[in-house]
C-alpha positions in Angstrom: 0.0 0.0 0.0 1.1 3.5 -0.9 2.5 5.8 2.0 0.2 8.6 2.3 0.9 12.1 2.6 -0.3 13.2 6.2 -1.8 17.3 6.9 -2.0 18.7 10.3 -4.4 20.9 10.5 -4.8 23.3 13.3 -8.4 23.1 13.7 -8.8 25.6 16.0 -7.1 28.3 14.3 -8.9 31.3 12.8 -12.0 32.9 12.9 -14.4 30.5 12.7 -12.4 27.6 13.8 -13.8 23.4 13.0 -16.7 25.2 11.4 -14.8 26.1 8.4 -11.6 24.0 8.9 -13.4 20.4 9.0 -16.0 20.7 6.1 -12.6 21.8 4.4 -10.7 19.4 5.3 -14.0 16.6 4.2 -14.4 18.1 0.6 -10.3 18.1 0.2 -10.3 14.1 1.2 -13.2 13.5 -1.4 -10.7 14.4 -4.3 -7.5 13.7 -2.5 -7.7 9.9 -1.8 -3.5 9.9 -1.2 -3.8 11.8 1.6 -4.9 11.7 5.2 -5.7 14.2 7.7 -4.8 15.0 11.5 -7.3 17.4 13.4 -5.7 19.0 15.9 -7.8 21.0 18.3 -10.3 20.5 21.5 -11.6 17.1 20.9 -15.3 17.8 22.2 -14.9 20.7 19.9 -13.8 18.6 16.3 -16.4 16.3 16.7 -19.7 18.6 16.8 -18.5 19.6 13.7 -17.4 15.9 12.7 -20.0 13.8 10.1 -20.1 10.1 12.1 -19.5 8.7 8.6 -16.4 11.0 8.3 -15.4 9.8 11.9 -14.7 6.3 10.9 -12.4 7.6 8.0 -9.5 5.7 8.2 -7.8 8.7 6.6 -8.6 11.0 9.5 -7.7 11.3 13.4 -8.3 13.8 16.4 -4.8 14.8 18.1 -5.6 16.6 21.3 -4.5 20.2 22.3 -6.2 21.6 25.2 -4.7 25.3 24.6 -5.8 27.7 21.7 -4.0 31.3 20.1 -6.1 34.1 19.9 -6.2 36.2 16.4 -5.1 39.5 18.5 -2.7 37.5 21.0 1.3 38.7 21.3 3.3 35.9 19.1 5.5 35.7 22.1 2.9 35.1 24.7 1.9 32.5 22.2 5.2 31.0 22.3 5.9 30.7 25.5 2.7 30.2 27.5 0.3 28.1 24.8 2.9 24.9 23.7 -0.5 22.4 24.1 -2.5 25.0 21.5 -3.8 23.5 18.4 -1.4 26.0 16.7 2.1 24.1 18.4 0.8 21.0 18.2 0.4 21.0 14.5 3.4 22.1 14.0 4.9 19.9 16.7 3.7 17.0 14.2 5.7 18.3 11.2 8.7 18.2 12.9 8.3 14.6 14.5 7.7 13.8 11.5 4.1 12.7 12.0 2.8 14.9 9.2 4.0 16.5 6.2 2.8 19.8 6.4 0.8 21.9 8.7 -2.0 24.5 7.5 -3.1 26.9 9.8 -5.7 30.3 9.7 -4.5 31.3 13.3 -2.6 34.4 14.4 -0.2 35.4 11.8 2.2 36.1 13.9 2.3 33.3 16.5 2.4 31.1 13.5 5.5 32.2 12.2 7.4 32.5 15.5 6.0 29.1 16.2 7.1 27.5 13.0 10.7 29.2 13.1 11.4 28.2 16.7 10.0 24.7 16.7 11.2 23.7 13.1 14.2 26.0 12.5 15.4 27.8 9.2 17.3 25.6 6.4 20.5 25.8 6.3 22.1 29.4 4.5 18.2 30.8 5.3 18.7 33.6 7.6 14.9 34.4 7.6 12.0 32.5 6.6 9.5 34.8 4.3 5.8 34.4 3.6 5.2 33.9 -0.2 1.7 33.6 -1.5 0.3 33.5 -5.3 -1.7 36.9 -7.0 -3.8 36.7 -9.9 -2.2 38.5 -12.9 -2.8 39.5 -16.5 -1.0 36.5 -17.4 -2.1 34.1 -15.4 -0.5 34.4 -11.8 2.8 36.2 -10.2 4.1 35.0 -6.3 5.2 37.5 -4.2 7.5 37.4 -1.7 7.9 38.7 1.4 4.5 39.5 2.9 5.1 40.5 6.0 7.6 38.6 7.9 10.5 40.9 7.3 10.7 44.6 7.7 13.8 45.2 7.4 16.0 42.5 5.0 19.6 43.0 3.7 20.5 42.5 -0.2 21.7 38.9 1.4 18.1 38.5 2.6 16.6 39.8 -0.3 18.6 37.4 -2.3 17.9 34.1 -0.5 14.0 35.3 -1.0 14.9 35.3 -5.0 16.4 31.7 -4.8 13.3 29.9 -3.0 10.7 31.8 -4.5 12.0 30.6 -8.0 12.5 27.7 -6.8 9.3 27.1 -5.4 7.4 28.4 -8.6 9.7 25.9 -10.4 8.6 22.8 -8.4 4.5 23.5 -8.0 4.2 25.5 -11.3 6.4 22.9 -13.9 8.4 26.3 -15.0 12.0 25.6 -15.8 13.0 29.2 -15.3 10.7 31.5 -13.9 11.5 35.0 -14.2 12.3 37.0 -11.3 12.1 40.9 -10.9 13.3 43.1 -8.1 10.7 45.3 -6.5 11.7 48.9 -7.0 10.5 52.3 -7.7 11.4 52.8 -11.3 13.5 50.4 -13.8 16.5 52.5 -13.7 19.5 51.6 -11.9 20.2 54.2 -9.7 16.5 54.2 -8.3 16.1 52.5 -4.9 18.0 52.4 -1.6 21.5 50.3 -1.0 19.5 47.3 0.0 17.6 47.5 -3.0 20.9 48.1 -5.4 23.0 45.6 -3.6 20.9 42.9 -4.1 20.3 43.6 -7.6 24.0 43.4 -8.4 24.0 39.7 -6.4 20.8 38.7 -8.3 22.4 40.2 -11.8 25.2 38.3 -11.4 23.7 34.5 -10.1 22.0 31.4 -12.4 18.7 32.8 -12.0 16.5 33.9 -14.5 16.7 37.7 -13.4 14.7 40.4 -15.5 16.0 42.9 -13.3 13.8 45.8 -11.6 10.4 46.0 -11.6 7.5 48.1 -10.2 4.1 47.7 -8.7 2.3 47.6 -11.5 4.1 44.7 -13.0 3.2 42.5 -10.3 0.1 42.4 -12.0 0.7 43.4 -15.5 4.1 42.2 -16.4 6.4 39.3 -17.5 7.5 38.1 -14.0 6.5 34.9 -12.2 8.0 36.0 -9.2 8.5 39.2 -7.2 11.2 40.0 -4.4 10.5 42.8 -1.8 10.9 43.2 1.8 8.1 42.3 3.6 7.1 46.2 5.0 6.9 46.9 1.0 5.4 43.8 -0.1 2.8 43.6 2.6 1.7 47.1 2.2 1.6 46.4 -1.7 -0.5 43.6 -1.2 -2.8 45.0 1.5 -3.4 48.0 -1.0 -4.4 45.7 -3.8 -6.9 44.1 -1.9 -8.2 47.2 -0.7 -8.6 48.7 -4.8 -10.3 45.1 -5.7 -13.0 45.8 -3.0 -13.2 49.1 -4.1 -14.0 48.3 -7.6 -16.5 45.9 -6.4 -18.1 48.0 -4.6 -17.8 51.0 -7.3 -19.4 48.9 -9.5 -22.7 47.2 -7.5 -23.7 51.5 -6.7 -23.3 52.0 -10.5 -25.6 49.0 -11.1 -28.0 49.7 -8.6 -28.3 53.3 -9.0 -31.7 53.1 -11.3 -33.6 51.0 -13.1 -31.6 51.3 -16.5 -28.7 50.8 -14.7 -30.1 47.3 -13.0 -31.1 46.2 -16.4 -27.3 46.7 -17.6 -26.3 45.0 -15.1 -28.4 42.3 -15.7 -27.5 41.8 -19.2 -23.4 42.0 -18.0 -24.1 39.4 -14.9 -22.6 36.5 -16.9 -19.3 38.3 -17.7 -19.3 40.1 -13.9 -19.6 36.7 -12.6 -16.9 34.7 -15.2 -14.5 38.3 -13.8 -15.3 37.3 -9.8 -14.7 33.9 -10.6 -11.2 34.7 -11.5 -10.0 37.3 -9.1 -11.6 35.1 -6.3 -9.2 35.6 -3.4 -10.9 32.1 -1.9 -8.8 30.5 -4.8 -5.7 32.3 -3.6 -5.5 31.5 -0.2 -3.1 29.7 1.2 0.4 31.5 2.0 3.8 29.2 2.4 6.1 30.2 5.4 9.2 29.6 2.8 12.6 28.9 4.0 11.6 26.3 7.4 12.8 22.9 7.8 9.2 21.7 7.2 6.2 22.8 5.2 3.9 25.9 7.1 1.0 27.0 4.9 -1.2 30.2 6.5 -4.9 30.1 5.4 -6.0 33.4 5.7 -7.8 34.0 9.4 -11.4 34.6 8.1 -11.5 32.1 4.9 -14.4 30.2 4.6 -14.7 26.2 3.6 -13.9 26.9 0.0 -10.3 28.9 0.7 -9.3 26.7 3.2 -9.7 24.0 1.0 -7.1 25.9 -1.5 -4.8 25.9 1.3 -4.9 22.4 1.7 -4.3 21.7 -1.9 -1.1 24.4 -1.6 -0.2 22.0 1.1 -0.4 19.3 -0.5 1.1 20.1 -4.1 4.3 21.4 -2.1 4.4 18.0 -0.1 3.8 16.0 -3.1 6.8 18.3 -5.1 9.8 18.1 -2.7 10.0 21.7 -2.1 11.8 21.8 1.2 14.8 19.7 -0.3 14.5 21.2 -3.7 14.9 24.7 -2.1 18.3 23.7 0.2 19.5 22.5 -2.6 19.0 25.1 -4.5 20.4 27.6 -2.5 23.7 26.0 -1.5 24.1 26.6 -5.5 23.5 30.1 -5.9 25.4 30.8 -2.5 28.1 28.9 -4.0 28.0 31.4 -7.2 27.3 34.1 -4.9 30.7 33.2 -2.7 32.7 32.7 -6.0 31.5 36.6 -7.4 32.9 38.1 -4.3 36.0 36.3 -4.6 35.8 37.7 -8.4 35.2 41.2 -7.2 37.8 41.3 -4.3 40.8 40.1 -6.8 39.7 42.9 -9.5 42.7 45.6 -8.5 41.6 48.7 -8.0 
């Protein structure tokens, strides 16, 4: 019999908790039948929310945690004072090696200061970074880092480069996948030292660098992946969602401001709805804490059954790809031609 790929999920996390997480978790096994799911929560809790068919699944089991993490609670009171919450345990699995990835819509935060104490950074990752995927023009572009870094160094900026390509690589079937630098303009002399400096490292690696790029071809440009610190990238991304909900909402006033105007809207309901359909958010959820010693996916905190779902298929496609060792690898080579342009630079005379 095959070996199954195992999920922790923290059941408890988010803002709804088993209500969304285990009807989630039910609709992923129906088209997953190679994988098996841990529910890991307040037992009493799981099962009122648990089908009795679904209960005798041999592909799924309650793990205990008495303790939970609040959306608004201090990562480090998390970490020190909640090691039996759903959120720990979970991730406790991952690094027994009991499961092979944990997904999670709890406390940002606590999540990632969770994940990086109990499972550590790979080796030559100085920082893990949060990485997600945005619709684009083209299809999609993953962004990278959303949050977990304010302040990086061109070294930091450069390990994000190497396992965001690398992870677009193993779950998208790209050989190459281009790779910009966020900026403010294309030119060269635009941006700050951190910005510059790791331009000339990615300029000078393996990678398929197209050099600087700017907000708007995150969305509208030939990149697959986009490098930023994660006060930049975070604010971009936050401002993008606010401008989709803006148009939304632009555009139900205009339909709804008279009676011509509800008839137009009418006749453009099945193009509105084929357009929702596509900029869904639900079907981007699902954001990979990149650079750990084990897979961490964050589901966004108030995603219903249908995002959580996506998340669990993120989860899975990363499992099922060999991202973790495909990014150490990875980056030992381009540190390697990093290390050997240094050397390069230093023997230039002056």
């Amino acid at each position: 019999m095959a070996v199954r790929q195992t999920l922790a999920l923290d059941a408890m996390g988010g803002d709804h908790g088993p209500g969304v997480v285990i009807p989630a978790a039910l609709r992923f096994l129906d088209q997953r039948p190679h994988c098996q799911l841990i529910l890991v929560g307040r037992q009493e809790a799981i099962a009122e929310h648990l089908p009795s068919s679904a209960a005798r699944d041999e592909r799924i089991r309650i793990h205990p945690a008495s303790q939970e993490v609040a959306m608004d609670e201090l990562p480090s009171k998390a970490l020190r004072g909640k090691k039996d919450s759903s959120m720990r345990v979970a991730i406790d699995l991952v690094k027994r090696g009991e499961a092979d990835a944990c997904v999670s819509a709890g406390n940002t935060g606590a999540l990632m200061a969770t994940a990086r104490f109990v499972l550590k950074t790979l080796p030559h990752i100085d920082r893990p970074a949060i990485i997600t995927a945005i619709p684009a023009l083209k299809g999609q572009t993953h962004m990278l880092d959303l949050g977990a870094n304010v302040d990086c160094t061109a070294e930091h900026l450069f390990q994000f480069a190497v396992m965001g390509s690398e992870l677009v690589r193993a779950v998208q079937g790209l050989p190459m996948p281009r790779v910009g630098l966020l900026n403010i303009g294309a030119e060269e002399i635009k941006g700050n030292d951190q910005v510059r400096a790791a331009h000339e490292l990615l300029a000078g690696s393996s990678l398929n660098y197209v050099g600087y790029v700017e907000g708007d071809d995150v969305y509208l440009g030939d990149v697959d992946v986009v490098v930023s610190d994660g006060f930049v990238g975070n604010v971009a991304l936050k401002a993008s969602e606010g401008v989709a909900k803006l148009i939304a909402q632009m555009l139900k006033r205009r339909f709804r401001r008279n009676w011509l105007s509800r008839l137009s809207g009418l006749a453009a309901l099945p193009v509105l709805r084929g357009f929702r359909a596509e900029v869904d958010p639900r079907r981007y959820n699902g954001a990979s804490l990149l650079g750990l010693r084990g897979i961490v996916i964050k589901s966004h905190g108030g995603a219903d059954a249908l995002a959580f779902e996506h998340a669990l298929r993120i989860a899975d496609q990363e499992v099922r790809s060999g991202v973790i060792a495909r990014i150490e690898r990875e980056v030992e080579v381009h540190l390697g031609e990093a290390r050997a342009l240094k050397l390069q630079a230093a023997e230039v005379p002056a």
